[in-house]
C-alpha positions in Angstrom: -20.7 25.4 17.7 -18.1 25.7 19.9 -20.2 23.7 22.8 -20.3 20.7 19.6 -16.1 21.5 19.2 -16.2 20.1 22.8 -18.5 17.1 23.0 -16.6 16.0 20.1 -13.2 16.3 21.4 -14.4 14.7 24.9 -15.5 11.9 23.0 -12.5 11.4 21.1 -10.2 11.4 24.6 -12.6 9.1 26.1 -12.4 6.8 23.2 -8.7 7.2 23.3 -8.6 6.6 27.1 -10.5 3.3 26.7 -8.3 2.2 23.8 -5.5 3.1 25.5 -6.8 1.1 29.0 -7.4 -1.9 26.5 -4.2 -2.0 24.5 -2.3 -2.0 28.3 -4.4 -4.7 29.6 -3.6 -6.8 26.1 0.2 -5.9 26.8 -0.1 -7.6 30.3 -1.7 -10.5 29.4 0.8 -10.9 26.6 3.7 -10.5 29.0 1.9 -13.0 31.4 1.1 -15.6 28.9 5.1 -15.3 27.4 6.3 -16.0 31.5 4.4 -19.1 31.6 5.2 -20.2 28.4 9.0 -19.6 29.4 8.1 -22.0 32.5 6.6 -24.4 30.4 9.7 -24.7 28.2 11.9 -25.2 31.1 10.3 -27.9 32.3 9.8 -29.0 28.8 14.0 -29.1 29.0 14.2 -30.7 32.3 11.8 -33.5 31.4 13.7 -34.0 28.2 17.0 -33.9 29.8 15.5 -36.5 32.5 15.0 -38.7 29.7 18.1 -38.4 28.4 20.1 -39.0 31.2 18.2 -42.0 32.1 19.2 -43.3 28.3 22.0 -42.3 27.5 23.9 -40.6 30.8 24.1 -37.4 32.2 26.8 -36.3 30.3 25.4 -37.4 26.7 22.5 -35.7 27.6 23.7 -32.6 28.2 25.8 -32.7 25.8 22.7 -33.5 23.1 20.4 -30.7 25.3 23.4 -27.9 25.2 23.7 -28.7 21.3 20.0 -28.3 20.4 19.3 -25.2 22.2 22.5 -23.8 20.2 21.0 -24.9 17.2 18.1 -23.1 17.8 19.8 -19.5 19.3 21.9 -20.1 15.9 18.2 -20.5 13.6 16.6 -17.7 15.5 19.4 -15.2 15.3 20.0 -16.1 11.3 15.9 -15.3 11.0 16.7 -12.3 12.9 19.4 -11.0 10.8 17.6 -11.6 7.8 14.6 -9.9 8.8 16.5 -6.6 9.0 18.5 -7.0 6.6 15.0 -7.3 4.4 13.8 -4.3 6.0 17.0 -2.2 4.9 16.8 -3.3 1.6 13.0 -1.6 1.6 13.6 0.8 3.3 16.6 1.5 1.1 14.7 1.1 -2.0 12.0 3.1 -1.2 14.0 5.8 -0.5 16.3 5.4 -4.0 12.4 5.9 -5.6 11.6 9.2 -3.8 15.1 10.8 -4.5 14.6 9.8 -8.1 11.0 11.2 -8.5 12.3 14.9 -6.7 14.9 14.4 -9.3 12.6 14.4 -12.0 11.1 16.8 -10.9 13.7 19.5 -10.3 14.5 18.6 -13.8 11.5 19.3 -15.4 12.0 22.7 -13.2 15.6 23.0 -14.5 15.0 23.9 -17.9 12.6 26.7 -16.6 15.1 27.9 -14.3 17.8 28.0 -16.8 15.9 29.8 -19.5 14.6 32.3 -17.5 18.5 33.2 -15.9 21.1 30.9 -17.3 24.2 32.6 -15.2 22.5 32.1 -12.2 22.3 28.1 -12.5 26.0 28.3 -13.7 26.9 30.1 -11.1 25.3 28.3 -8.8 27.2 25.0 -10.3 30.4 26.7 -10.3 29.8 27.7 -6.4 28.9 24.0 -5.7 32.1 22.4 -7.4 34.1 25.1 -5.4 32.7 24.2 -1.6 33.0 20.3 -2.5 36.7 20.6 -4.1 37.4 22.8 -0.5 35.3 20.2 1.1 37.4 17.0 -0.6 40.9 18.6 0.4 40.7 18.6 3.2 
């Protein structure tokens, strides 16, 4: 049994190793393929701004190339800010949901609780309105 314990667990690393291998080889090529694009777009700029100058002047055109890459760090950090913002809503949310379901449950408990030992949930209450009127003075 214990032998089986093994060859499955050897398995499982050597699956994980490989997965592991493939997901850093994937990351690499990623990071590669971003770099070139990144070169791409340079030239991409210089060709545009080439253009530009040849029509319009040097200074028009980088003028007009300064003013469209703005535009675009503007659009991509609005769609950034947005994103999150999204996400903290959810996230938000989500939690709101799970605080009120352990509420409902603690007060379906509640009535338990206080019919089994009333003074104890009172004096529990009266102990927690003490600490947070010390708590709020100071």
């Amino acid at each position: 049994m214990l032998g089986l314990l093994r060859l499955a667990a050897g398995a499982a690393s050597a699956n994980a190793a490989a997965q592991a291998s493939h997901a850093l080889r994937r990351a690499a090529l990623l990071i590669l393929a971003g770099l070139l694009a990144l070169v791409a777009l340079g030239f991409l700029a210089a060709a545009a701004w080439l253009g530009l100058a040849h029509w319009q002047g040097p200074i028009i055109a980088s003028l007009l190339m300064s003013a469209g890459f703005l535009i675009l760090a503007l659009a991509t950090a609005l769609m950034a800010t947005l994103r999150g913002r999204n996400r903290r809503l959810r996230r938000a949310e989500a939690e709101l949901q799970m605080r009120q379901a352990e509420m409902a449950a603690l007060m379906g408990t509640g009535a338990d609780v206080l019919a089994k030992a009333p003074m104890a949930t009172v004096g529990g209450a009266f102990i927690a309105g003490l600490l947070l009127a010390l708590k709020l003075r100071r």
